[in-house]
C-alpha positions as CSV (number, residue, x, y, z in Angstrom):
1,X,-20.6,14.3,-0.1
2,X,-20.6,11.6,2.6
3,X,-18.2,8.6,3.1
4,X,-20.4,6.0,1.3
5,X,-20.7,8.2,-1.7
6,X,-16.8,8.2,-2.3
7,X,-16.5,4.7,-1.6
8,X,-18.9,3.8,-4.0
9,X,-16.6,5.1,-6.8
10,X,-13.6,3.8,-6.5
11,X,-12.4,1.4,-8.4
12,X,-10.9,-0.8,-5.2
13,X,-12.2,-0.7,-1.7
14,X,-9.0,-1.0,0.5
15,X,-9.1,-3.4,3.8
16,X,-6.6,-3.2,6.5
17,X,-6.3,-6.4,8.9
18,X,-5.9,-6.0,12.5
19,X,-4.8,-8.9,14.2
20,X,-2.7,-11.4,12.3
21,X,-3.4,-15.0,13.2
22,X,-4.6,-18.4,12.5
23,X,-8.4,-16.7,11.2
24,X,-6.6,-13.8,9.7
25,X,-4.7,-15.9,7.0
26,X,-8.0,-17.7,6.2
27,X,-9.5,-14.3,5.6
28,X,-6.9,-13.4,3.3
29,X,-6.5,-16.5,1.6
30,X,-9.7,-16.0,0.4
31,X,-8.8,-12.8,-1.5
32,X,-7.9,-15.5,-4.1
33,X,-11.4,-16.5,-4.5
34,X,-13.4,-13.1,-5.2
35,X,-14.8,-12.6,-8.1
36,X,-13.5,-9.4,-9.2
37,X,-10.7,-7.3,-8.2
38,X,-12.4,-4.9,-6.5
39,X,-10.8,-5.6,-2.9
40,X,-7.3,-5.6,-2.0
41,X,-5.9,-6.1,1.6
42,X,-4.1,-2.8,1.8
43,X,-3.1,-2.6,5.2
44,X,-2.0,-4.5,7.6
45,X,-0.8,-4.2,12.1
46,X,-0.3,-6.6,14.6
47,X,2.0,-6.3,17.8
48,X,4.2,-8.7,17.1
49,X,6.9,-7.2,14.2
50,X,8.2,-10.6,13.0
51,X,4.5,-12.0,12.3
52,X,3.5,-8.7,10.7
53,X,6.4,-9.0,7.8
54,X,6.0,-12.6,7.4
55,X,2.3,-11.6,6.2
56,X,3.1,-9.0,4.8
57,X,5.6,-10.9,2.2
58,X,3.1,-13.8,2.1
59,X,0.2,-11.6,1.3
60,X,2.3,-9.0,-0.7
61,X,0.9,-6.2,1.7
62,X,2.0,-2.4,1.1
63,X,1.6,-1.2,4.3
64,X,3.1,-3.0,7.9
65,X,2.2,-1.4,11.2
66,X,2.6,-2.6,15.1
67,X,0.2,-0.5,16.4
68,X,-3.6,-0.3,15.7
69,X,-3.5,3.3,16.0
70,X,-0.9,4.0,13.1
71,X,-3.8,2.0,11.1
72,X,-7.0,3.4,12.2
73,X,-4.6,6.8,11.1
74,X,-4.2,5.1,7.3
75,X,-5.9,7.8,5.1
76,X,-6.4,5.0,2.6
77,X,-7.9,2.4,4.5
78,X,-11.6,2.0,4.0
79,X,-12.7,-0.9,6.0
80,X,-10.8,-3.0,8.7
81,X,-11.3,-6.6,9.0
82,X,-11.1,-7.0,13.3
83,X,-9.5,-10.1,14.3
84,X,-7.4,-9.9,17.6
85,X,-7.9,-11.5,20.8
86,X,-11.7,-11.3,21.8
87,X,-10.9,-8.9,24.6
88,X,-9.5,-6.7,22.3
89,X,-12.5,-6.1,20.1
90,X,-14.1,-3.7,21.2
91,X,-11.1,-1.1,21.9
92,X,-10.1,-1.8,18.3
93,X,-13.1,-1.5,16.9
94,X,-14.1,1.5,18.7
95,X,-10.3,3.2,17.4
96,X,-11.0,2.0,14.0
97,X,-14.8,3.8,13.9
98,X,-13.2,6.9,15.6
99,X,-10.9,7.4,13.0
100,X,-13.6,6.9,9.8
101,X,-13.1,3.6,8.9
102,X,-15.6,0.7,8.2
103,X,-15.5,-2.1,10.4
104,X,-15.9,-6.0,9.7
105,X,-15.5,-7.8,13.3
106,X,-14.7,-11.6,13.9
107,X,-17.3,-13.3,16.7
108,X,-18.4,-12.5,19.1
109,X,-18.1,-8.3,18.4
110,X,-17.8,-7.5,22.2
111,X,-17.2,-9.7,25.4
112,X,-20.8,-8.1,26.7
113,X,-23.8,-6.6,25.1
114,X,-23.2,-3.0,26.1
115,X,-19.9,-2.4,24.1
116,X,-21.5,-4.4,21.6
117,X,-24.4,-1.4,21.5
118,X,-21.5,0.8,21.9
119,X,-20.2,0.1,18.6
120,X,-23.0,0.7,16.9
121,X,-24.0,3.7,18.2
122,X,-20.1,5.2,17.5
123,X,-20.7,3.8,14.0
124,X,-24.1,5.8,13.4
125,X,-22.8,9.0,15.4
126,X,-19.7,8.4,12.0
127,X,-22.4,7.3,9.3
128,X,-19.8,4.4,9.1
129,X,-20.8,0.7,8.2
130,X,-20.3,-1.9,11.2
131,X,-20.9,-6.4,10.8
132,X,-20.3,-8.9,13.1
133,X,-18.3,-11.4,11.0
134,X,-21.1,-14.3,11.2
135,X,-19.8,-15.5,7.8
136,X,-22.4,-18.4,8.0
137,X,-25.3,-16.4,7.2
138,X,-23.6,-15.9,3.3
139,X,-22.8,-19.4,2.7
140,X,-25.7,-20.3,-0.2
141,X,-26.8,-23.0,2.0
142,X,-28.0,-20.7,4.2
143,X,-29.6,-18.7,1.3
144,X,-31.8,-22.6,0.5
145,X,-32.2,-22.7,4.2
146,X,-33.9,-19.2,4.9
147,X,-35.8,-20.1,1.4
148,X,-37.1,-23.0,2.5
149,X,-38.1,-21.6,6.1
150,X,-40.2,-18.8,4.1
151,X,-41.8,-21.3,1.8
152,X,-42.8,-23.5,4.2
153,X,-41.6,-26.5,2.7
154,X,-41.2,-28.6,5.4
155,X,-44.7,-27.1,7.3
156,X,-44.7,-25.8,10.7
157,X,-41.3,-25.8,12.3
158,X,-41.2,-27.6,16.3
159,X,-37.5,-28.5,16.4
160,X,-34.1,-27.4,15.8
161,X,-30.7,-30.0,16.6
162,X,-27.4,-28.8,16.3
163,X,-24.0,-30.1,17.6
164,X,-20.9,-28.5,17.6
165,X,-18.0,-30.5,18.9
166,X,-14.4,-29.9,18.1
167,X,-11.1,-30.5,20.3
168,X,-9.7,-27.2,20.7
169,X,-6.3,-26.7,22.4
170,X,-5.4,-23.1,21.7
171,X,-4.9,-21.2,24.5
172,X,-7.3,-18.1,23.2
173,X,-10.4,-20.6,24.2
174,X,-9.1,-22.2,27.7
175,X,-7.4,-19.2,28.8
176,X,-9.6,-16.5,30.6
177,X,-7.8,-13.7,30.1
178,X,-7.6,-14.4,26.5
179,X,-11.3,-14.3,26.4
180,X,-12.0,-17.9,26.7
181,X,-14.9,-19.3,26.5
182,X,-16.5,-22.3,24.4
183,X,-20.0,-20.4,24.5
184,X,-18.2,-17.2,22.7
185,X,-16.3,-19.3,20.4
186,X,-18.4,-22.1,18.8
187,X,-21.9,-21.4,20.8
188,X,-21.9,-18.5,18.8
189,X,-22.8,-20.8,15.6
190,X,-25.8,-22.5,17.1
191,X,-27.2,-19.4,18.7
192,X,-27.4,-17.8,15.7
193,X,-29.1,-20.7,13.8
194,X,-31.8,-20.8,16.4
195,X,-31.8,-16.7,15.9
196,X,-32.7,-17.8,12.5
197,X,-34.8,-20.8,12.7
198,X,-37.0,-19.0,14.8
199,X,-37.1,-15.6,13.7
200,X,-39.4,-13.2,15.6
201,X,-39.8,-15.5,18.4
202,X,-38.7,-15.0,21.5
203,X,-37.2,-17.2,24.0
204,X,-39.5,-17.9,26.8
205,X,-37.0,-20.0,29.0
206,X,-33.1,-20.7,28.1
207,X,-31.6,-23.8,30.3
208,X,-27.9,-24.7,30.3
209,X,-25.4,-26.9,31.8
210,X,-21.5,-27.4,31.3
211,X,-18.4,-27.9,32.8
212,X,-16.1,-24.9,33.5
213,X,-12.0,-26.1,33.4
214,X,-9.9,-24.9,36.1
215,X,-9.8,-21.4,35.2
216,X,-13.0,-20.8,35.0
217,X,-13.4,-21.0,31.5
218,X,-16.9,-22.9,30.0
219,X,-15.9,-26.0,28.0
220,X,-19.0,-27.7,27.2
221,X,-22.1,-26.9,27.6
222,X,-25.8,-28.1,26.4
223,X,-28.5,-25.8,26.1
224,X,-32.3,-25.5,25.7
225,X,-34.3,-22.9,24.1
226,X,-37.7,-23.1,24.6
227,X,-40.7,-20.9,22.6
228,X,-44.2,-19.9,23.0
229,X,-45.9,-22.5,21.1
230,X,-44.1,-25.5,21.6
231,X,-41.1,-24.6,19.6
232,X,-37.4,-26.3,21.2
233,X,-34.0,-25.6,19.9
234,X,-31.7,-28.0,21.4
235,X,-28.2,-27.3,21.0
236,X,-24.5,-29.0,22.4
237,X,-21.4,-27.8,22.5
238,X,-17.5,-29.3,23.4
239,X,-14.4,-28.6,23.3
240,X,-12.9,-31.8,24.1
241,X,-14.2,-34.2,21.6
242,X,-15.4,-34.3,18.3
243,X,-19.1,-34.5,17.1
244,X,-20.7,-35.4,14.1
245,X,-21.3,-31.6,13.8
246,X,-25.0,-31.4,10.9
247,X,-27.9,-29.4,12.0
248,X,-31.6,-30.7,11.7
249,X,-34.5,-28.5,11.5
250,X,-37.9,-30.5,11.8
251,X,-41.4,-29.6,10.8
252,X,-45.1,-30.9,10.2
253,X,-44.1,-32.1,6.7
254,X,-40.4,-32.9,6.6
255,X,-36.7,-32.2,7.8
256,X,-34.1,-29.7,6.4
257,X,-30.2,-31.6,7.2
258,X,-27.9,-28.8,7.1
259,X,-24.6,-31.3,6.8
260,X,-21.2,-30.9,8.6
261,X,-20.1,-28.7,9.7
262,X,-23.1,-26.5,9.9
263,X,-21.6,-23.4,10.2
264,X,-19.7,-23.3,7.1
265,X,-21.6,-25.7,5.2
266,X,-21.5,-26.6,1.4
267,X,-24.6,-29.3,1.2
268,X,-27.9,-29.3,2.4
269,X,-31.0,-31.9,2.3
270,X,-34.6,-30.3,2.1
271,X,-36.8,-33.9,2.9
272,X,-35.6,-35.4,-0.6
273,X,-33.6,-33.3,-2.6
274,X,-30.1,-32.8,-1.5
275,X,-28.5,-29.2,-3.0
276,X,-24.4,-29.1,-3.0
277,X,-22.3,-25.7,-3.4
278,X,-18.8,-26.6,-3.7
279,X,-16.2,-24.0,-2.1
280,X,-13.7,-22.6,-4.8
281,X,-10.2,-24.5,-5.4
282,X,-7.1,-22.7,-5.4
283,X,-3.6,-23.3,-4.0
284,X,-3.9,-22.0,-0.3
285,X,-3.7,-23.3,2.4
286,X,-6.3,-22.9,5.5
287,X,-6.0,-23.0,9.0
288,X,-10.0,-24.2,9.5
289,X,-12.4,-26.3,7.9
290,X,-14.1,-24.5,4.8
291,X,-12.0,-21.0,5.1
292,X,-12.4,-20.5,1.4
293,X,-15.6,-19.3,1.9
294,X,-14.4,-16.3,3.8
295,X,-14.9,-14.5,0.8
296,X,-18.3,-14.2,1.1
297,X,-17.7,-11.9,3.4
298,X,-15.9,-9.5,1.4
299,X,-18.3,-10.1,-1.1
300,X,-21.5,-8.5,1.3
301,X,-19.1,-5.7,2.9
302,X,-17.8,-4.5,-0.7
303,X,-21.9,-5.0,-1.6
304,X,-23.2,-3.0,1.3
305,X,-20.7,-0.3,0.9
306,X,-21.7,0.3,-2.9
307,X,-25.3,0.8,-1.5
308,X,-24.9,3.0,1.3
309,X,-25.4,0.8,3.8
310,X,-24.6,1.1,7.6
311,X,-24.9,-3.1,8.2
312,X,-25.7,-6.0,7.1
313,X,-29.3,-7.8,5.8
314,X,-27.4,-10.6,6.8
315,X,-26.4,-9.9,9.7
316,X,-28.2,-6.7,11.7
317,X,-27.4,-4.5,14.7
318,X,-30.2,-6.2,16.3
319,X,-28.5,-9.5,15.3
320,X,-25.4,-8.7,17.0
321,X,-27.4,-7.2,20.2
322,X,-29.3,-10.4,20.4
323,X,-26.5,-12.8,19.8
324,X,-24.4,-10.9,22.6
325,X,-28.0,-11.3,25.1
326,X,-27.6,-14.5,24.6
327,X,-23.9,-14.8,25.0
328,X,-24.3,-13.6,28.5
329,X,-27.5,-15.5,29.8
330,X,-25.1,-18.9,28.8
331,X,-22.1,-17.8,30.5
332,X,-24.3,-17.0,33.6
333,X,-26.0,-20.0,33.5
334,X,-22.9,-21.9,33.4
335,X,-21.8,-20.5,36.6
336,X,-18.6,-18.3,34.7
337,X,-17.6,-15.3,36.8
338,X,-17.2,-12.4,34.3
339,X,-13.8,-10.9,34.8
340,X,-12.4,-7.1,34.5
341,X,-11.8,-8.7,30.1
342,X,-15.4,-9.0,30.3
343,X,-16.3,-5.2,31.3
């Protein structure tokens, strides 16, 4: 009997967390709005001791570790929700596959697009599931959206606009050894909604320019995407000030608004008709905009796992491996010099 078919009869699929901040609350927060009680957050390690028992009393957590390795070794755990420094990714995730579990892994996966394939081929050699957290893709705007692109609605597709543009202080984003970088951040959002936009087609020239801070670190940057038949995605990025942060796609016969902020979005116009999914209410309290719908998730990883499944629909292998392609192009065109945290 393999792994998936034990999973798929318990009665709770059991998540450890490893990392424990500012996302990492978010994620388990939005425990609180699943709509069964099929997950708990069983596990949890992080380095720093203090941090890991003020979670675990916040988020009535059984088991506290400070090392990843005492919870890749949890015989309980099922799937780990990655969410350390950037750098750090890919060791962790690559420990956590090792030892048989599951892995969910905050953007971007890997700093490069070879431990990126890595991963993936660990998690086959283990028949183990493996997603890049792109939690946007499970929002139901995006469900309308990739209905609408199917359907047609708004004709032949020539244009995608999106802005993301937030001031961002924290040290994990302007600090290189951190794994800095605005492209791996918040580029990360708009590259994927071109990835989706224009499914199937591939870039036939990507153009970029930005401003590195004096580190080295990209901290705004606007990009061009350019297709085979006439297709452009234009998409800007900062880290400095704040934009109005909605998404247009145009076409022959209309415009699709995804409204702020995009990549977590709970309303979307299709030409006329505007369509609202409210997030739902409950007493937490979130460290970014629309965290509540973290859940969704939880929700795809506990549905994947009940069907066998080695990824996402959602979010593929070949999504990751693309995203991570692009990732690097960016930073190359920007002029950033890829450090040993890069490797």
């Amino acid at each position: 009997m393999d792994s998936y078919q034990i999973i798929s009869k318990q009665k709770q699929f059991k998540w450890g967390i490893a990392g424990l901040g500012k996302i990492s609350n978010d994620f388990a927060s939005a425990f609180k709005n699943l709509r069964n009680d099929k997950n708990v957050i069983w596990s949890i390690a992080g380095k720093d001791e203090e941090r890991v028992k003020c979670f675990a009393s916040k988020f009535k957590v059984k088991n506290v570790y400070t090392t990843y390795e005492e919870l890749a070794k949890d015989p309980d755990v099922d799937v780990v929700y990655v969410a350390n420094l950037n750098p750090q990714h890919f060791s962790t995730c690559k420990l956590m596959l090792e030892n048989g579990k599951s892995v969910l892994c905050e953007k971007p996966m890997c700093m490069n697009i070879e431990d990126t394939r890595t991963l993936f081929m660990i998690a086959k050699q283990n028949n183990l599931f493996l997603m890049e957290a792109m939690w946007s893709r499970l929002f139901p705007v995006y469900k309308e959206l990739q209905t609408a692109l199917n359907s047609k609605v708004i004709g032949d597709i020539y244009q995608l606009t999106a802005n993301f543009g937030v001031v961002i202080d924290a040290p994990r984003v302007r600090q290189k050894e951190m794994g800095g970088s605005v492209v791996m951040d918040i580029g990360v959002y708009t590259s994927q909604l071109a990835m989706l936009v224009f499914a199937g087609l591939q870039p036939l020239q990507l153009t970029a320019l930005g401003h590195l801070n004096s580190s080295g670190v990209d901290q705004s940057y606007s990009c061009l995407i350019k297709y085979d038949a006439g297709q452009t995605a234009t998409l800007i990025h900062h880290s400095r000030v704040k934009f109005d942060n909605s998404a247009f796609v145009y076409g022959t016969k209309g415009f699709i608004k995804i409204h702020e902020p995009f990549w977590a979005p709970t309303k979307i116009t299709i030409n006329d008709q505007t369509l609202e999914f409210p997030l739902p209410e409950n007493d937490s309290t979130y460290n970014f905009i629309n965290s509540a719908g973290l859940h969704y998730e939880v929700d795809e990883v506990q549905r994947c796992l009940k069907e066998g499944l080695k990824e996402s629909p959602s979010f593929s292998q070949l999504d990751s491996l693309a995203l991570a392609k692009m990732n690097e192009d960016l930073r190359n065109l920007l002029g950033v010099s890829i450090s040993e945290n890069d490797q």
